[in-house]
mmCIF file of the N, C-alpha and C atoms, coordinates in Angstrom:
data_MODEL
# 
_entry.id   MODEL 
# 
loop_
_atom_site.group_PDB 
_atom_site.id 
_atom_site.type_symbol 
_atom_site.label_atom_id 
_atom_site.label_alt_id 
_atom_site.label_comp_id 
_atom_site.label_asym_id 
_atom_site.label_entity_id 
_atom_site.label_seq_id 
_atom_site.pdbx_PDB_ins_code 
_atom_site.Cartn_x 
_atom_site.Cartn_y 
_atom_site.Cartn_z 
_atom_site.occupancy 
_atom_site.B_iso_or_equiv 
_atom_site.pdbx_formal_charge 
_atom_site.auth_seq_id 
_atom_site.auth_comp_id 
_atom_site.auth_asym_id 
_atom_site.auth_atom_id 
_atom_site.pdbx_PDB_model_num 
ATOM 1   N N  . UNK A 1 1  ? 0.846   -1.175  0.000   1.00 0.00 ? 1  UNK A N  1 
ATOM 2   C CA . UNK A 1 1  ? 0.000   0.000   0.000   1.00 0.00 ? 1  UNK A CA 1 
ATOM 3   C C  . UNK A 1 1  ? 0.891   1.237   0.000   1.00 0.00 ? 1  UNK A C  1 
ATOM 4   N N  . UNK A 1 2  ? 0.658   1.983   -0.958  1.00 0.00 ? 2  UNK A N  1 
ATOM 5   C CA . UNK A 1 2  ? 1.706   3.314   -1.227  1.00 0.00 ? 2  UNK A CA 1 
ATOM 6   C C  . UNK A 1 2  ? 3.409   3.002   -0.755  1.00 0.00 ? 2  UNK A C  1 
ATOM 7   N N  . UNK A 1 3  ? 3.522   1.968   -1.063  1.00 0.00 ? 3  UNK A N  1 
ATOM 8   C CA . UNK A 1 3  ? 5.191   1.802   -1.360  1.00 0.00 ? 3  UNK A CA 1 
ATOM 9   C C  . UNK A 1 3  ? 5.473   1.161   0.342   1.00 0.00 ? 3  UNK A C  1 
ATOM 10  N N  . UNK A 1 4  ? 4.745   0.831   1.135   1.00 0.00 ? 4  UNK A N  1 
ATOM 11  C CA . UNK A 1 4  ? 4.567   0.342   2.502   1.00 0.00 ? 4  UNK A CA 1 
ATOM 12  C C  . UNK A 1 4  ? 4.569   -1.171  2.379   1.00 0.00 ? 4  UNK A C  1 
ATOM 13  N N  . UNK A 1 5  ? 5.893   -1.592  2.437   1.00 0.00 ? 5  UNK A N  1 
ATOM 14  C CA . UNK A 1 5  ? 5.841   -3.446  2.112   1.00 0.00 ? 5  UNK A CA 1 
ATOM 15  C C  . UNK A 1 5  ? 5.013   -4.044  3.641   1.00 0.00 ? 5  UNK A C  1 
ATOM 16  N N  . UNK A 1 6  ? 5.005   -3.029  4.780   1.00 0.00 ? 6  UNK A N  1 
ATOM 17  C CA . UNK A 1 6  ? 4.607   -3.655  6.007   1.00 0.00 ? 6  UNK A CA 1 
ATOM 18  C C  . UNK A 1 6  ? 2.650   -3.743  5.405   1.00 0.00 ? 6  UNK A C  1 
ATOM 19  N N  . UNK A 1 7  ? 2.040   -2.958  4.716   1.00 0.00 ? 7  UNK A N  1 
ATOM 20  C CA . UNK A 1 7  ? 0.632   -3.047  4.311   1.00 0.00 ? 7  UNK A CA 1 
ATOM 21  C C  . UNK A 1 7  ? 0.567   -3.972  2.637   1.00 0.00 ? 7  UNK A C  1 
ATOM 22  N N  . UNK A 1 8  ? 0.848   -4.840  2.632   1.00 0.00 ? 8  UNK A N  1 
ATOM 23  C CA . UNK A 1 8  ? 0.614   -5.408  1.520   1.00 0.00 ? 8  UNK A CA 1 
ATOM 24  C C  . UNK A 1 8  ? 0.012   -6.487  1.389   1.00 0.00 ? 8  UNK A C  1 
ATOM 25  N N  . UNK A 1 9  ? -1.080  -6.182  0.223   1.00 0.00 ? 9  UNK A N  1 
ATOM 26  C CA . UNK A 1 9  ? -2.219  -6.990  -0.381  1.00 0.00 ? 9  UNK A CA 1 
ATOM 27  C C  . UNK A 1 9  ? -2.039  -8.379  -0.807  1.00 0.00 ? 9  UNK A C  1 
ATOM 28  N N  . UNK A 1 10 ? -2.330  -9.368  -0.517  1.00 0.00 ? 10 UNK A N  1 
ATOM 29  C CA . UNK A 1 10 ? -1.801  -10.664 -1.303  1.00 0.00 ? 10 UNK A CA 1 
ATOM 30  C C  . UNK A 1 10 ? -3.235  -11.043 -1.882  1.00 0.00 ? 10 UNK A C  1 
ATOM 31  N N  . UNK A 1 11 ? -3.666  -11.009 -2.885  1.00 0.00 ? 11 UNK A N  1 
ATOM 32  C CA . UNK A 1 11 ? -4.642  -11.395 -3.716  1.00 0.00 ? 11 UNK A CA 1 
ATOM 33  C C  . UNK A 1 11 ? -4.830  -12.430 -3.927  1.00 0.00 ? 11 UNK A C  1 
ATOM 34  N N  . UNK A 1 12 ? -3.605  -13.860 -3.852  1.00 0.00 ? 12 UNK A N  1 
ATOM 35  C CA . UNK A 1 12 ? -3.801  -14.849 -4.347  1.00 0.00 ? 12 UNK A CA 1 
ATOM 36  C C  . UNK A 1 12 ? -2.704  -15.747 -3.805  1.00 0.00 ? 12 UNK A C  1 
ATOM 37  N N  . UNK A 1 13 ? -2.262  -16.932 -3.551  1.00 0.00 ? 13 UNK A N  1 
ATOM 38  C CA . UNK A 1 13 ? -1.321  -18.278 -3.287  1.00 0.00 ? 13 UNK A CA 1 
ATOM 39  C C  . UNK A 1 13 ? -0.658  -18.520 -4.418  1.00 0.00 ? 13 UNK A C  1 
ATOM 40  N N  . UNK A 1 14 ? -1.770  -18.362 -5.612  1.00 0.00 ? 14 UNK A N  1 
ATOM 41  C CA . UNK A 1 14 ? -1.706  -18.802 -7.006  1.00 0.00 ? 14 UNK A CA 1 
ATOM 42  C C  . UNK A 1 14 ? -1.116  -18.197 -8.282  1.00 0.00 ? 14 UNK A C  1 
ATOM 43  N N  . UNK A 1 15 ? -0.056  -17.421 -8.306  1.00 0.00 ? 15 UNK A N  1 
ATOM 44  C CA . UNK A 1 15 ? -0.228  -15.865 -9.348  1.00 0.00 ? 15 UNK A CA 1 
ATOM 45  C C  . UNK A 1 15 ? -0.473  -17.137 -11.085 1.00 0.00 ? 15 UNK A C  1 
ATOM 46  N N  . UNK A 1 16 ? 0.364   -17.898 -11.056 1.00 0.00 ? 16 UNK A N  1 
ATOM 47  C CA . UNK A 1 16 ? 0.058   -18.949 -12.382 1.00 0.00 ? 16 UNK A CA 1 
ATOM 48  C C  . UNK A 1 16 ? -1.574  -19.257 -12.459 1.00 0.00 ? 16 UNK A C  1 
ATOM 49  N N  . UNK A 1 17 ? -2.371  -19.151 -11.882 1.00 0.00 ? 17 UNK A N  1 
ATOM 50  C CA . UNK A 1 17 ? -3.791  -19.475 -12.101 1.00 0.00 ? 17 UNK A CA 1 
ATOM 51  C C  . UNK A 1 17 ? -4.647  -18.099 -12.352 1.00 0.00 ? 17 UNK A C  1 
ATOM 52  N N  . UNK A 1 18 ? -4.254  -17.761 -11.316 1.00 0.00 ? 18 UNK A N  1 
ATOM 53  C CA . UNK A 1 18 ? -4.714  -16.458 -11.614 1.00 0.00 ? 18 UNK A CA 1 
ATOM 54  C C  . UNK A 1 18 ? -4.887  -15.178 -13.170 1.00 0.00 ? 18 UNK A C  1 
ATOM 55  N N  . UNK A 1 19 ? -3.668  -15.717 -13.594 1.00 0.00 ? 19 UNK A N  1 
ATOM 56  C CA . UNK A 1 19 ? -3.209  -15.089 -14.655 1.00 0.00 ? 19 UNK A CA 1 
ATOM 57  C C  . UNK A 1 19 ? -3.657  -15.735 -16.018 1.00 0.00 ? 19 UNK A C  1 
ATOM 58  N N  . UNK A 1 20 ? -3.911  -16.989 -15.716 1.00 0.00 ? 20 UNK A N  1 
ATOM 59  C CA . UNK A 1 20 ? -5.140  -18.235 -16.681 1.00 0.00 ? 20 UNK A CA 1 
ATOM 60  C C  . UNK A 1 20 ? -6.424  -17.556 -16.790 1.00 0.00 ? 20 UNK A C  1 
ATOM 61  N N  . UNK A 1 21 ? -6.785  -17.193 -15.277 1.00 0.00 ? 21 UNK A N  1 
ATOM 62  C CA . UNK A 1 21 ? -8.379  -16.827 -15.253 1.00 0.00 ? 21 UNK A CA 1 
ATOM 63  C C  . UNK A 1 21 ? -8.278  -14.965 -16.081 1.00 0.00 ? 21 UNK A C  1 
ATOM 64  N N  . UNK A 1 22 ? -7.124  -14.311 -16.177 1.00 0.00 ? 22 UNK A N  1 
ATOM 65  C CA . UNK A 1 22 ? -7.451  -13.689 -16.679 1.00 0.00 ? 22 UNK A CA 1 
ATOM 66  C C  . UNK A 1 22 ? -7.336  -13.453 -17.891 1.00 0.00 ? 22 UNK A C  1 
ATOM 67  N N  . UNK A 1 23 ? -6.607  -14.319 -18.514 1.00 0.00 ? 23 UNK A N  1 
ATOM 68  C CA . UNK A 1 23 ? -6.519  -14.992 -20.116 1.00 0.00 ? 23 UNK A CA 1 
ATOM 69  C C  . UNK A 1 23 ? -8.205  -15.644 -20.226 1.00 0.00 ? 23 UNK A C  1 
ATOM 70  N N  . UNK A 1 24 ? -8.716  -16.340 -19.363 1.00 0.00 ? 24 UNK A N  1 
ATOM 71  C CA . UNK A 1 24 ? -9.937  -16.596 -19.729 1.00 0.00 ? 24 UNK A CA 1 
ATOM 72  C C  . UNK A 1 24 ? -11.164 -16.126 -20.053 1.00 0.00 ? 24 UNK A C  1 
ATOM 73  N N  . UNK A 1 25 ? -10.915 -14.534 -19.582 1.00 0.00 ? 25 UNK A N  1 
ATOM 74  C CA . UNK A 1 25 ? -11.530 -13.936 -18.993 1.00 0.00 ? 25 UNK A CA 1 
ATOM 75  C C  . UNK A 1 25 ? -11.564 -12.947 -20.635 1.00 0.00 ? 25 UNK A C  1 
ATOM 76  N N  . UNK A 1 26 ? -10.671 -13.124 -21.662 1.00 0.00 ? 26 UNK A N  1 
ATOM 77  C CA . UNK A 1 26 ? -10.657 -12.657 -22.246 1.00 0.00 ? 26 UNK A CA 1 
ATOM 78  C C  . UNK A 1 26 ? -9.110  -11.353 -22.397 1.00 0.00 ? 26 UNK A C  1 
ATOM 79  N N  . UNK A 1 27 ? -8.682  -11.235 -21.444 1.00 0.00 ? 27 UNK A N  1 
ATOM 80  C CA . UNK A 1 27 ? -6.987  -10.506 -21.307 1.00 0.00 ? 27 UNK A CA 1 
ATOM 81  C C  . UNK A 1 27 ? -6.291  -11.097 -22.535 1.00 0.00 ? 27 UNK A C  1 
ATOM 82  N N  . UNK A 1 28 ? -5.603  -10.180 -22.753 1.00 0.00 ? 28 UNK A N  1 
ATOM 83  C CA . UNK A 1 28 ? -4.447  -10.323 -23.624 1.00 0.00 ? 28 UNK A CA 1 
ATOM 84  C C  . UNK A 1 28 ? -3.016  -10.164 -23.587 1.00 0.00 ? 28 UNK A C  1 
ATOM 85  N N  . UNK A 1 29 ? -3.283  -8.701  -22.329 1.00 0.00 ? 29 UNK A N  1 
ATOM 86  C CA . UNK A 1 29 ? -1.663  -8.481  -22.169 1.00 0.00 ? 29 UNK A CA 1 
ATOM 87  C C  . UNK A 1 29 ? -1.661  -8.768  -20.330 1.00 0.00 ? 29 UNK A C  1 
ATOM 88  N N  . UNK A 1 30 ? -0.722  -8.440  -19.452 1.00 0.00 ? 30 UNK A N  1 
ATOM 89  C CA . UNK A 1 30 ? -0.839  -8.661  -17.874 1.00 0.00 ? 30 UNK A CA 1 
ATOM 90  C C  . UNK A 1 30 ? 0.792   -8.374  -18.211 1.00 0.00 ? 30 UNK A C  1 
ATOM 91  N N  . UNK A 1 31 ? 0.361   -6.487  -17.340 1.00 0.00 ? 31 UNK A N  1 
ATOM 92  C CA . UNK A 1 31 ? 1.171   -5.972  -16.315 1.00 0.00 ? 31 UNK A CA 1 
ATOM 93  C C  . UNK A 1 31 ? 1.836   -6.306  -15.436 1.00 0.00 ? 31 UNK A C  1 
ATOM 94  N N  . UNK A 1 32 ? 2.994   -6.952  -14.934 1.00 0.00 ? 32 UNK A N  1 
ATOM 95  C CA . UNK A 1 32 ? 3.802   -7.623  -13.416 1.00 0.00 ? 32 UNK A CA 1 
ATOM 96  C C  . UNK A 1 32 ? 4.185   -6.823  -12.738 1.00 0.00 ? 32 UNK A C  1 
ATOM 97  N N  . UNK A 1 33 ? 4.266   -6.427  -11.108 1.00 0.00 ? 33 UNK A N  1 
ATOM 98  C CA . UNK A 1 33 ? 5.501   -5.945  -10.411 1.00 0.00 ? 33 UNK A CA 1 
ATOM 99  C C  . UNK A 1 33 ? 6.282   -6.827  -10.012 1.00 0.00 ? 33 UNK A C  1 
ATOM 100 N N  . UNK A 1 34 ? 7.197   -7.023  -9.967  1.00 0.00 ? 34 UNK A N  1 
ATOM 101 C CA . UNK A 1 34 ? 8.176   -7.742  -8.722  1.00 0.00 ? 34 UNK A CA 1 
ATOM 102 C C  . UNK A 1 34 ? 7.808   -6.474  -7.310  1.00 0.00 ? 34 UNK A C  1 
ATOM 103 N N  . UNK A 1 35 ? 7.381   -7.086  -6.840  1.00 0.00 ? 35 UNK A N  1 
ATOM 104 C CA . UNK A 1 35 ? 7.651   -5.630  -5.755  1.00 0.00 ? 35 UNK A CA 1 
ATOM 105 C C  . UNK A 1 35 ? 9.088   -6.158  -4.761  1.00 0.00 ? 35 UNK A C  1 
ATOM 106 N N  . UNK A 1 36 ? 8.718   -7.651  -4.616  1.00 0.00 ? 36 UNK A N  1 
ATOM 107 C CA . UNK A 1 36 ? 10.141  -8.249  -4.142  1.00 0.00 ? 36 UNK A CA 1 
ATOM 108 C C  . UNK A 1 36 ? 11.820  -8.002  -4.618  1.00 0.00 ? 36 UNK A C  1 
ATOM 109 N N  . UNK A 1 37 ? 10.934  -7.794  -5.648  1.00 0.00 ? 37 UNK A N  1 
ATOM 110 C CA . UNK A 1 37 ? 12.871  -7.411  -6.476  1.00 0.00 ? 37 UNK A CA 1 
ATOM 111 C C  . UNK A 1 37 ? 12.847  -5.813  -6.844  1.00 0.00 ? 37 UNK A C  1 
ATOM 112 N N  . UNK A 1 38 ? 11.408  -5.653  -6.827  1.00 0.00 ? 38 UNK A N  1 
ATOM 113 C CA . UNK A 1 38 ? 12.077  -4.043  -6.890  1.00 0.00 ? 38 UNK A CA 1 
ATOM 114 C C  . UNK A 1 38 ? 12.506  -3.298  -5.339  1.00 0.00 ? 38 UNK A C  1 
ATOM 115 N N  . UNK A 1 39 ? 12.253  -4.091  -4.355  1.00 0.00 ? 39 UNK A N  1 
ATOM 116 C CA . UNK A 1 39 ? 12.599  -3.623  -2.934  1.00 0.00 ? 39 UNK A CA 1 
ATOM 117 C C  . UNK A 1 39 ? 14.169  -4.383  -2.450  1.00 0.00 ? 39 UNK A C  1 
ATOM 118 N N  . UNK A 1 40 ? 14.846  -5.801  -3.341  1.00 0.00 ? 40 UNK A N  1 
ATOM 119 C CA . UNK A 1 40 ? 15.875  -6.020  -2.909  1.00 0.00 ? 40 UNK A CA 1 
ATOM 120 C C  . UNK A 1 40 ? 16.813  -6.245  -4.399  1.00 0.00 ? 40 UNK A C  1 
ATOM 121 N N  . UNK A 1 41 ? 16.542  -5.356  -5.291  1.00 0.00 ? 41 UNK A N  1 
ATOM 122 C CA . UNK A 1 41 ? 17.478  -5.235  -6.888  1.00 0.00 ? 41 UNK A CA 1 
ATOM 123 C C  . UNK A 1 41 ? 17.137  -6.507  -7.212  1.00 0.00 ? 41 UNK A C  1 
ATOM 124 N N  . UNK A 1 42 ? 17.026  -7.537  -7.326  1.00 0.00 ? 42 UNK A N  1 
ATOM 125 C CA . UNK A 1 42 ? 17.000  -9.024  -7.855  1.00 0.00 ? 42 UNK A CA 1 
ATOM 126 C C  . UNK A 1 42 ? 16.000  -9.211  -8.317  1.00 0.00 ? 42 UNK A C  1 
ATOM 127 N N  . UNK A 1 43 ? 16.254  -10.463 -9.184  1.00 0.00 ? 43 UNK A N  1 
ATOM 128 C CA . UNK A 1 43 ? 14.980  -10.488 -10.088 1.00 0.00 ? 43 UNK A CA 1 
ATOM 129 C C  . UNK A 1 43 ? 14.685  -12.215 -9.138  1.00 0.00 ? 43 UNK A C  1 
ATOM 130 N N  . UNK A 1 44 ? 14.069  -11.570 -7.619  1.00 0.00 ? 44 UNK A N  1 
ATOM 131 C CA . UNK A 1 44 ? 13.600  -12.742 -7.084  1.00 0.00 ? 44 UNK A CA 1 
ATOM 132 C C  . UNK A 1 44 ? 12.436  -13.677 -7.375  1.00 0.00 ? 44 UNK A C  1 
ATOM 133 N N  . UNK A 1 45 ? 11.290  -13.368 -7.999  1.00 0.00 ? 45 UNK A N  1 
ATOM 134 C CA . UNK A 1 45 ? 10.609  -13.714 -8.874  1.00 0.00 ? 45 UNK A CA 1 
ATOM 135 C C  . UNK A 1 45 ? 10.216  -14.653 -10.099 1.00 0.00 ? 45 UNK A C  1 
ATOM 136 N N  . UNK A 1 46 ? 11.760  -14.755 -10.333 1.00 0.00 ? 46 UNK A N  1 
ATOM 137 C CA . UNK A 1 46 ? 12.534  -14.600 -11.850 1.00 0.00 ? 46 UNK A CA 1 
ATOM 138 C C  . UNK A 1 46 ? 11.263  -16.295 -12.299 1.00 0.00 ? 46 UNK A C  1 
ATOM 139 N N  . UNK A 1 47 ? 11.468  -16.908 -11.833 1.00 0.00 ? 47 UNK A N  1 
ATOM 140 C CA . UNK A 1 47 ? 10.721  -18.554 -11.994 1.00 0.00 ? 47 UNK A CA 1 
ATOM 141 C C  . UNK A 1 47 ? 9.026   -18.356 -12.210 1.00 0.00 ? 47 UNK A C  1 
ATOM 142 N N  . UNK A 1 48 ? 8.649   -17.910 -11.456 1.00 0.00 ? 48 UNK A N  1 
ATOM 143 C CA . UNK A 1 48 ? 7.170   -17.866 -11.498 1.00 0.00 ? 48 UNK A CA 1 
ATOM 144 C C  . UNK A 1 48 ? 6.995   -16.733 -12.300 1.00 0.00 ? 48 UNK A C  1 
ATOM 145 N N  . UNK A 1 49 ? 7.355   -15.614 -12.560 1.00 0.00 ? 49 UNK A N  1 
ATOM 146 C CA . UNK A 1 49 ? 7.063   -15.023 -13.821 1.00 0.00 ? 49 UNK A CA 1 
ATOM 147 C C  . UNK A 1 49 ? 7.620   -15.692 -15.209 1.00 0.00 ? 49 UNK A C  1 
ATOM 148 N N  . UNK A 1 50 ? 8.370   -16.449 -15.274 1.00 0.00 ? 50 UNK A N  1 
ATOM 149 C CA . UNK A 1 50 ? 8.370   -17.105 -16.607 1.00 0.00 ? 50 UNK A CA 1 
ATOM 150 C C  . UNK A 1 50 ? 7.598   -18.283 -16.193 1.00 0.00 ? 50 UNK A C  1 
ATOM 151 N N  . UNK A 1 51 ? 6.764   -19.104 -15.456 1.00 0.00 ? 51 UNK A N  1 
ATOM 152 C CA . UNK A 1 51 ? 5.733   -20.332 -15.531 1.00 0.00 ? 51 UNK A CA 1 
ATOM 153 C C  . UNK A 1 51 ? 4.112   -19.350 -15.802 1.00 0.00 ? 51 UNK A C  1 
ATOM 154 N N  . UNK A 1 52 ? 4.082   -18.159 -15.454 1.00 0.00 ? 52 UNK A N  1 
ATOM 155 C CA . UNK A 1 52 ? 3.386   -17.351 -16.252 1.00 0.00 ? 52 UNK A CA 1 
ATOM 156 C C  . UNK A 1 52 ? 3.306   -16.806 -17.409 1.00 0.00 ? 52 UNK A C  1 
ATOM 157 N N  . UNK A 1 53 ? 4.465   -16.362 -17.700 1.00 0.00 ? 53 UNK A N  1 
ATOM 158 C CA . UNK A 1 53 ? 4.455   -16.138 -19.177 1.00 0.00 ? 53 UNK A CA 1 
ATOM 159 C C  . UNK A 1 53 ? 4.033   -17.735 -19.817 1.00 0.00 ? 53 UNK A C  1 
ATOM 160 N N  . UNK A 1 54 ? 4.667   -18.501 -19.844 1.00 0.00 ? 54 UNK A N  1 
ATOM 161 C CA . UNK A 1 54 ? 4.896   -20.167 -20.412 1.00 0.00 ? 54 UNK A CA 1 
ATOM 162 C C  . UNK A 1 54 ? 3.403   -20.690 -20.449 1.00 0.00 ? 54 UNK A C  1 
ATOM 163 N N  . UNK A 1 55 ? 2.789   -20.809 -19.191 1.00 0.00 ? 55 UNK A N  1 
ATOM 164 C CA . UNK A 1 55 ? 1.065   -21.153 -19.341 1.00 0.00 ? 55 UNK A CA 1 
ATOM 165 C C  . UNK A 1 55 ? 0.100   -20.033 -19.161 1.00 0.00 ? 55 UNK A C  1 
ATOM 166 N N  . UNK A 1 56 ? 0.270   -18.985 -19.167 1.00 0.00 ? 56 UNK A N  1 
ATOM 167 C CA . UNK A 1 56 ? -1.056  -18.390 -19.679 1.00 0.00 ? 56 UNK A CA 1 
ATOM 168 C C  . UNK A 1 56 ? -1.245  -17.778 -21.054 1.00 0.00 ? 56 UNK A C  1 
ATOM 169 N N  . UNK A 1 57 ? 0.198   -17.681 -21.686 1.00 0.00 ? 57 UNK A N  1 
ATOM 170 C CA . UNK A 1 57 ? -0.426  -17.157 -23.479 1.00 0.00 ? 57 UNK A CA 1 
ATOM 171 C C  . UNK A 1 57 ? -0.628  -15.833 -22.843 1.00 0.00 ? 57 UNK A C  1 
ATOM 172 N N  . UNK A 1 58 ? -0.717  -15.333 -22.672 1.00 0.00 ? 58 UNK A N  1 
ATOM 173 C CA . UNK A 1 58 ? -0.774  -13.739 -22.050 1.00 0.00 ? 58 UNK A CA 1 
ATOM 174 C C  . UNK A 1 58 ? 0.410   -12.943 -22.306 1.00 0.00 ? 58 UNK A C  1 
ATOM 175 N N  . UNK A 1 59 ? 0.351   -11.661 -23.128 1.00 0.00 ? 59 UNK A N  1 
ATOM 176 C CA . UNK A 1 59 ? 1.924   -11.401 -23.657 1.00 0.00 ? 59 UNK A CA 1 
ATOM 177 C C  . UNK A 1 59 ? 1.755   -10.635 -21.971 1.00 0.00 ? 59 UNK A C  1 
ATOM 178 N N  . UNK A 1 60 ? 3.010   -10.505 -21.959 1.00 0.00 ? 60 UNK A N  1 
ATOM 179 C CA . UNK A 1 60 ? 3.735   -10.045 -19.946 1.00 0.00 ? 60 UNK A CA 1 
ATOM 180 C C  . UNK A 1 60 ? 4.495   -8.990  -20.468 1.00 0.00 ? 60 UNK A C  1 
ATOM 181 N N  . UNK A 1 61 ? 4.235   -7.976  -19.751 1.00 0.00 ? 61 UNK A N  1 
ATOM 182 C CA . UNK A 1 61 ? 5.068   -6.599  -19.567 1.00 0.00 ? 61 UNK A CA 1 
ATOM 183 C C  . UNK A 1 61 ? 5.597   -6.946  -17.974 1.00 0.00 ? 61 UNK A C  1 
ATOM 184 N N  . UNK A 1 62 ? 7.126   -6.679  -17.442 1.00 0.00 ? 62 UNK A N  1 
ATOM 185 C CA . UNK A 1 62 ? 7.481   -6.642  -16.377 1.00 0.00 ? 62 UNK A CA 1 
ATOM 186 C C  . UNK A 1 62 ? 8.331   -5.718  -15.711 1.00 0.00 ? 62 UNK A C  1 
ATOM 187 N N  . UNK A 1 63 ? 7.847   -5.473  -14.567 1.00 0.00 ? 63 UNK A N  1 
ATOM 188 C CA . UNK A 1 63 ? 8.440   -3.859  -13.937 1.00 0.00 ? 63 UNK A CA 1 
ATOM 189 C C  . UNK A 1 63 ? 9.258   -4.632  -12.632 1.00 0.00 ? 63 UNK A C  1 
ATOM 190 N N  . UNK A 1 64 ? 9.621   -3.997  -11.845 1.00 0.00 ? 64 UNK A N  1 
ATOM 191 C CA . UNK A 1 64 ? 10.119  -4.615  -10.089 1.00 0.00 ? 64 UNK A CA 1 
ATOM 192 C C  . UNK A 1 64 ? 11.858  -4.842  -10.325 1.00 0.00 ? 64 UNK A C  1 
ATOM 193 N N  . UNK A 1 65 ? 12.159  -5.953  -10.213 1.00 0.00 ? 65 UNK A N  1 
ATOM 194 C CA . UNK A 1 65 ? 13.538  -6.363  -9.824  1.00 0.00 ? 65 UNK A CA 1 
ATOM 195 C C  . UNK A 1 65 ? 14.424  -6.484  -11.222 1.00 0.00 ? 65 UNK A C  1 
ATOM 196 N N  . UNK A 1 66 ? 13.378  -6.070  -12.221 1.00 0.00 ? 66 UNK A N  1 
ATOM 197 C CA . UNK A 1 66 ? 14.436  -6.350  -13.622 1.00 0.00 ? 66 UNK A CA 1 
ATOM 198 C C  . UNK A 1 66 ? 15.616  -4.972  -13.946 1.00 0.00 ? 66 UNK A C  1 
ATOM 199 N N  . UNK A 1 67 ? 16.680  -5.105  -13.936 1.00 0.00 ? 67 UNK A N  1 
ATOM 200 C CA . UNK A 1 67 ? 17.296  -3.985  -13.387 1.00 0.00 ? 67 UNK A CA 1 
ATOM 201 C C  . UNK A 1 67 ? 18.507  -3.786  -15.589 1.00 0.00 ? 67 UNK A C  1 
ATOM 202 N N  . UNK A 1 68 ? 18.077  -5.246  -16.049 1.00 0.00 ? 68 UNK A N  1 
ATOM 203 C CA . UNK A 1 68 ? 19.118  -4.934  -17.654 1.00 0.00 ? 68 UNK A CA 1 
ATOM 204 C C  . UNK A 1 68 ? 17.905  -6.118  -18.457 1.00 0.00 ? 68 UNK A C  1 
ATOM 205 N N  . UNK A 1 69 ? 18.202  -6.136  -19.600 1.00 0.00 ? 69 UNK A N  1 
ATOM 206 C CA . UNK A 1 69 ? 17.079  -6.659  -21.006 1.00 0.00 ? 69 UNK A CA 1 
ATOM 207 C C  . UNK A 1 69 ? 17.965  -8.058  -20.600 1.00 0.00 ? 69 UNK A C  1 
ATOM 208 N N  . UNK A 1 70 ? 19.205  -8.365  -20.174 1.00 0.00 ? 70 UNK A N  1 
ATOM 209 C CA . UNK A 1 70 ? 19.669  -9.609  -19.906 1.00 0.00 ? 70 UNK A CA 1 
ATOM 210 C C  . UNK A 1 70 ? 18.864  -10.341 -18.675 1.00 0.00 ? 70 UNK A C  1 
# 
């Protein structure tokens, strides 16, 4: 909540399902933060945003811990 990692929302257990239902739902593209890697430089994330990209067909824009295009 406003950049406050101590108030933060967890929407889901699931982000790979989630991101199905919104491919199902008719989505096309899905926005990411790392908020994890944008709060410790790393792209801690790095696994479950590519098993998202991989099963939902959803083209992925990604913001947070990605710090080079490598």
């Amino acid at each position: 909540l406003r950049g406050d990692y101590d108030k933060m929302t967890v929407y889901s257990d699931t982000p790979v399902a989630v991101a199905c239902d919104f491919k199902k739902a008719g989505a096309e593209f899905l926005h990411l933060v790392d908020l994890d890697g944008a709060k410790d430089g790393r792209t801690t994330n790095f696994e479950v945003i590519g098993k998202i990209v991989a099963e939902s067909g959803l083209k992925v824009e990604v913001g947070g811990g990605i710090r080079s295009i490598s």
